[in-house]
C-alpha positions as CSV (number, residue, x, y, z in Angstrom):
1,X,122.9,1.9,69.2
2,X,124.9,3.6,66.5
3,X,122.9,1.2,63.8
4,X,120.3,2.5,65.2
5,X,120.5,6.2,64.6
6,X,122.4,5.1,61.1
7,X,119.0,3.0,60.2
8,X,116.7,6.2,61.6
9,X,118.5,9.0,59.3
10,X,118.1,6.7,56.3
11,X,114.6,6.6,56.9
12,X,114.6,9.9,57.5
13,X,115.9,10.5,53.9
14,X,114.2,8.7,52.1
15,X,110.4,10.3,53.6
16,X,112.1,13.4,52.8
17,X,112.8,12.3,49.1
18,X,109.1,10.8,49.3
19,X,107.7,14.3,50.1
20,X,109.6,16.3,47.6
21,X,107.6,13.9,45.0
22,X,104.3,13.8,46.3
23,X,104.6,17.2,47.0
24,X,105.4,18.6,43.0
25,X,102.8,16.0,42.3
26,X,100.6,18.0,44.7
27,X,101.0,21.3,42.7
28,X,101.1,19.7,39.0
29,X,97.8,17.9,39.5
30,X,96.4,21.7,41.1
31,X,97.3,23.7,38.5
32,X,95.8,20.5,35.7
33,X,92.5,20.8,38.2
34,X,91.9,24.6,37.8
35,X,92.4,24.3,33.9
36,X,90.2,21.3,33.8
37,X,87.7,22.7,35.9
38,X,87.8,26.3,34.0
39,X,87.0,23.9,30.6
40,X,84.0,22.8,32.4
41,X,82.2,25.7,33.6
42,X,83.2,27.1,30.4
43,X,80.7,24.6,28.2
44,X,77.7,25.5,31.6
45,X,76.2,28.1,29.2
46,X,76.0,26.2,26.3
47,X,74.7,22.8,27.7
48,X,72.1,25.4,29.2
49,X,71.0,26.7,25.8
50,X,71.2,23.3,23.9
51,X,69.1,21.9,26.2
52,X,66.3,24.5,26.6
53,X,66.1,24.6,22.6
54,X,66.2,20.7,22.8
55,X,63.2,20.8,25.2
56,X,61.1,23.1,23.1
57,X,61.7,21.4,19.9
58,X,61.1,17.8,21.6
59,X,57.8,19.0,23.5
60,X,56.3,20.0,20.4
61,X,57.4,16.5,18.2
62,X,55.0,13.5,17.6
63,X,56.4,9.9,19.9
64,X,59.0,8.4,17.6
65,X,59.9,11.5,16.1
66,X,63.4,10.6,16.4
67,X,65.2,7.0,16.1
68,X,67.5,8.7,19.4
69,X,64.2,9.1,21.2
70,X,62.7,5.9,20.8
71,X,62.6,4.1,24.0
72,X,62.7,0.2,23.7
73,X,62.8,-3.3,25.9
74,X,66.5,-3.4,27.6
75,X,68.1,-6.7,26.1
76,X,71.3,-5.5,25.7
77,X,73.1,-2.7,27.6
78,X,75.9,-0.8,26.7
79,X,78.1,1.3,29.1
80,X,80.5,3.9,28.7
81,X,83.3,3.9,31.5
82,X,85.3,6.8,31.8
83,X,87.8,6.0,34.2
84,X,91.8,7.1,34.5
85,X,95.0,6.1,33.5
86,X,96.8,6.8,36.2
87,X,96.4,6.0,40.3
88,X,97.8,8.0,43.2
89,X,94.3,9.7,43.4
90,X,92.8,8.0,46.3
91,X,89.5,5.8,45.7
92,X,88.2,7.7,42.8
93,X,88.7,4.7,40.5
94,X,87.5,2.2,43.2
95,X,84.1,4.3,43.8
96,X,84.3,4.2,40.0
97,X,85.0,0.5,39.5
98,X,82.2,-0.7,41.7
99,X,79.4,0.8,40.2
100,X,80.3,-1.2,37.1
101,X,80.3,-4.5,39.0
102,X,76.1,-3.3,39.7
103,X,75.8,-4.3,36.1
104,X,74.8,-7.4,34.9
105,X,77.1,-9.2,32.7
106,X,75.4,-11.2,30.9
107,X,73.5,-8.6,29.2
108,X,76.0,-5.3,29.0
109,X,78.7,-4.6,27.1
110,X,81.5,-2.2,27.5
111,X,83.6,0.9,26.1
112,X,86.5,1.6,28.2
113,X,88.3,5.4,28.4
114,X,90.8,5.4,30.5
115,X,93.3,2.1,31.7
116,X,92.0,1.5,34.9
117,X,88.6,0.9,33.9
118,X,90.0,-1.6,30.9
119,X,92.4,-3.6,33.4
120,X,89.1,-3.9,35.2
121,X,86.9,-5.5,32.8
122,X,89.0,-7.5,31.2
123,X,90.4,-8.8,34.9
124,X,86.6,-9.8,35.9
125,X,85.7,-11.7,32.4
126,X,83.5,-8.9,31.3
127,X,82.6,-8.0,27.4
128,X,84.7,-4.8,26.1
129,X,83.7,-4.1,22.9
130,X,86.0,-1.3,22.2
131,X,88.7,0.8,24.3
132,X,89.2,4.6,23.4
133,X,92.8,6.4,24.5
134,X,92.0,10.0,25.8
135,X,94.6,12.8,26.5
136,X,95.2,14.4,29.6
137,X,93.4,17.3,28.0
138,X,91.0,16.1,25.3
139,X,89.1,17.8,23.0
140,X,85.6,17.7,21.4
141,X,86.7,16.0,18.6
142,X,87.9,13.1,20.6
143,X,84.7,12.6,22.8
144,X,82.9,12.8,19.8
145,X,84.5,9.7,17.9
146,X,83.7,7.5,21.5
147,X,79.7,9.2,21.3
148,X,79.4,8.1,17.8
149,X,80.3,5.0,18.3
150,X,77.8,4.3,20.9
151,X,75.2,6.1,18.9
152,X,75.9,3.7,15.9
153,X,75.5,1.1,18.6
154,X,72.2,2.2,19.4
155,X,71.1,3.0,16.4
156,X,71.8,0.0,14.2
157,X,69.8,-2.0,17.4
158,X,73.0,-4.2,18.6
159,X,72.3,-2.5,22.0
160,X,68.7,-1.1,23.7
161,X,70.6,1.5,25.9
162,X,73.8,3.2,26.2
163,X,74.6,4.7,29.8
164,X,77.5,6.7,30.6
165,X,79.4,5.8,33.9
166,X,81.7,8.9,35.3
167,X,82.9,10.8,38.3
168,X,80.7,14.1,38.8
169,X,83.1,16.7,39.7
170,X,81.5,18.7,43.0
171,X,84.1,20.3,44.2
172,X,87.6,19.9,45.4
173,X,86.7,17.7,47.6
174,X,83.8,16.1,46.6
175,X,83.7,13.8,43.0
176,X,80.2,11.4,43.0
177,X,80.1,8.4,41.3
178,X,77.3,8.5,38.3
179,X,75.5,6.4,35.9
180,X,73.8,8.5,33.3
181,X,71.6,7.1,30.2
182,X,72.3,9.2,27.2
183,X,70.8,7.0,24.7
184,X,67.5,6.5,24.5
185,X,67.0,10.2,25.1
186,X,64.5,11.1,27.7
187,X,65.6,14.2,29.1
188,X,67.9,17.5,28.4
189,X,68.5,18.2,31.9
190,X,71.8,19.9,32.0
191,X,74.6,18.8,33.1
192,X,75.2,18.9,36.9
193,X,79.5,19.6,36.6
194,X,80.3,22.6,39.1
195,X,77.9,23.6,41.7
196,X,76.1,20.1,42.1
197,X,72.4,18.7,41.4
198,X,70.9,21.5,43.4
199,X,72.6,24.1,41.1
200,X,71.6,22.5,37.8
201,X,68.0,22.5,39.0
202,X,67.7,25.8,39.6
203,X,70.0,26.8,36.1
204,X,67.0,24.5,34.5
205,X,63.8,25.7,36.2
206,X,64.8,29.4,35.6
207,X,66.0,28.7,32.1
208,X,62.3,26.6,31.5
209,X,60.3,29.6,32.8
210,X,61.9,32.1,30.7
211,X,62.1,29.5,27.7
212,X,60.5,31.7,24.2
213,X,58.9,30.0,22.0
214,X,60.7,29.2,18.8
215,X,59.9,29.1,14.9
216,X,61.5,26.1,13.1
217,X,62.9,25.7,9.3
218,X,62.5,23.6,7.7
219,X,60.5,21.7,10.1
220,X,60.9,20.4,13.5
221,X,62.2,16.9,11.9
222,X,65.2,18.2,10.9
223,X,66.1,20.3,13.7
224,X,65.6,17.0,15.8
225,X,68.2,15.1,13.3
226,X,70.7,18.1,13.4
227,X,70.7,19.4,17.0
228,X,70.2,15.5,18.7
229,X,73.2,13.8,17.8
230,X,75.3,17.0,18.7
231,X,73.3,17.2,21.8
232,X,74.6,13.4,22.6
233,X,77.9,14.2,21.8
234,X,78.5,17.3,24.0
235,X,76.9,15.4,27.0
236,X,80.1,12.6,26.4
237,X,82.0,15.5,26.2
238,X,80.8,17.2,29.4
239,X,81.4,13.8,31.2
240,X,85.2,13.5,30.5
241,X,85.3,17.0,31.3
242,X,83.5,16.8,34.6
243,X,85.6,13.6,35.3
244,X,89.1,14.5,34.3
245,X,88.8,17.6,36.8
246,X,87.7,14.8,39.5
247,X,90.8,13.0,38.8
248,X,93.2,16.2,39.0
249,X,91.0,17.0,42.0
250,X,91.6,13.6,43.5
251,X,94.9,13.1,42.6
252,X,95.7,16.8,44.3
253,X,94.2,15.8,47.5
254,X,95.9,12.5,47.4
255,X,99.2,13.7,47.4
256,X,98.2,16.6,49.7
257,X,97.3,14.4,52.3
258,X,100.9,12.4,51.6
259,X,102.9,14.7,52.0
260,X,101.2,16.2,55.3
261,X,101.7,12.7,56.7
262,X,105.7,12.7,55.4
263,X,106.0,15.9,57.2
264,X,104.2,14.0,60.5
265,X,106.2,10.9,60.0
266,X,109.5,13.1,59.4
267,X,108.9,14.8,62.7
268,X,108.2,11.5,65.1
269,X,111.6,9.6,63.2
270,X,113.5,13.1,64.3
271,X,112.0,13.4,67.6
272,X,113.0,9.3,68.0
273,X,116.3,9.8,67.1
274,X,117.3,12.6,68.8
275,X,116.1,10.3,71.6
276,X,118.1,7.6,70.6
277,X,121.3,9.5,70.3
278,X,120.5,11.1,73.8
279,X,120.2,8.2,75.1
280,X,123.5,6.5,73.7
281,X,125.6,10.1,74.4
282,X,124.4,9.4,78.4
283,X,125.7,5.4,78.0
284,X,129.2,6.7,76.7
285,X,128.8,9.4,79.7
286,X,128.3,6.3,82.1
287,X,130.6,4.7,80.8
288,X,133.6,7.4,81.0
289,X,132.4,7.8,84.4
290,X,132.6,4.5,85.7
291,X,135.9,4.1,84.3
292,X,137.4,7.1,85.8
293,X,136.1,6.2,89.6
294,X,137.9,2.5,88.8
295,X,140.8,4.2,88.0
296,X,140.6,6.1,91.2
């Protein structure tokens, strides 16, 4: 019995030690969500503005203006996967992780951010053509050497279409799964981040109705070969945004919901003991009893 109660109290211990760590996990991966998620409603107005200017300038160009608008038979599909480095943040990178096995792979290729996504092509036999390292906090400058590359992709015609696969950031809770085709471009909408599709809508319908109308110099040509690529490159930027606050999110919930059940766990091992010892204190009482009415 003593083994026992020796065995519980270990155990007891050690899912004390466990919650101490999940717990400062808890609060690191909190205070990275807020900042992450401050970044991202920070860049709202200007996706807004970018892509009510893109739609003006692109509803009043000739078909083929632009080589990043041409639209062309799919042989050869690139993806983008932006996944993370690190786990403990429940089945973000599983939800991730199976949208890529949707794709064919015989005719996509792929461009990893992020470990988990790279351990995943590479462990079912898929084609990685590159593999970009991203900071916990990365900047424009990053995302913009991992949208050029894809843009080259496009452009030089070694790929037909480049789509960006990502974890939308709802809300604390909520992180959606999403495959988004940046390349050819077919739309400005902007992007979803905070608030959710319904949001972005409205932010777009409102923004369309009281859209001026606009005066370009030189000509509309060059605005289109100025303003397009940048356009692609803050979308890849958005999307590491949105998804690195879905991983803190994640992560936060994760180890919310761990240490909750170390505190549960804690208190059924105590209550359990405390049996156990009761129960081995009223043995020894027996026992002192029985002895004492022999001896009598």
């Amino acid at each position: 019995m003593a083994a026992n109660t020796r065995d519980i109290r270990r155990r007891i211990k050690s899912v004390k030690n466990t919650s101490q760590i999940t717990k400062a996990m808890q609060m690191v991966a909190a205070a990275k969500m807020r900042r992450a998620q401050q970044v991202a409603i920070a860049g709202r107005a200007y996706a807004e503005l970018l892509g009510q200017v893109l739609r003006s300038v692109a509803g009043g160009a000739e078909e083929g203006a632009h080589e990043l608008l041409a639209a062309r038979e799919v042989k050869k599909e690139l993806v983008l996967v932006i996944s993370t480095d690190k786990g403990l943040c429940g089945a973000l990178n599983t939800n991730l992780l199976r949208e890529v096995a949707k794709f064919d792979p015989a005719t996509t290729v792929f461009v990893a951010c992020g470990r988990k996504g790279v351990q995943y092509i590479a462990r079912t036999n898929r084609t990685m053509i590159a593999e970009f390292p991203l900071r916990d906090a990365p900047g424009f400058l990053e995302t913009k050497a991992i949208a050029k590359f894809c843009m080259d992709k496009f452009v030089s015609g070694e790929v037909d279409k480049v789509t960006v696969l990502f974890t939308d950031f709802i809300n604390t809770l909520t992180q959606i799964p999403k495959a988004r085709t940046i390349l050819p471009i077919t739309s400005f909408e902007v992007t979803s981040g905070i608030g959710g599709a319904n949001e972005t809508a409205n932010v777009q319908a409102a923004a369309d109705e009281d859209s001026p109308e606009y005066l370009f110099e030189p000509g509309m040509g060059a605005v289109l070969s100025a303003v397009l690529p940048h356009h692609v490159y803050f979308q890849v930027y958005q999307m590491v945004l949105d998804a690195r606050a879905s991983e803190h999110s994640a992560r936060m919930v994760a180890m919310k919901s761990a240490t909750d059940n170390a505190k549960q766990l804690i208190k059924d091992l105590t209550l359990e003991y405390n049996k156990v010892r009761q129960a081995a204190i009223t043995t020894e009482l027996l026992e002192i009893t029985t002895a004492q009415m022999a001896l009598a």
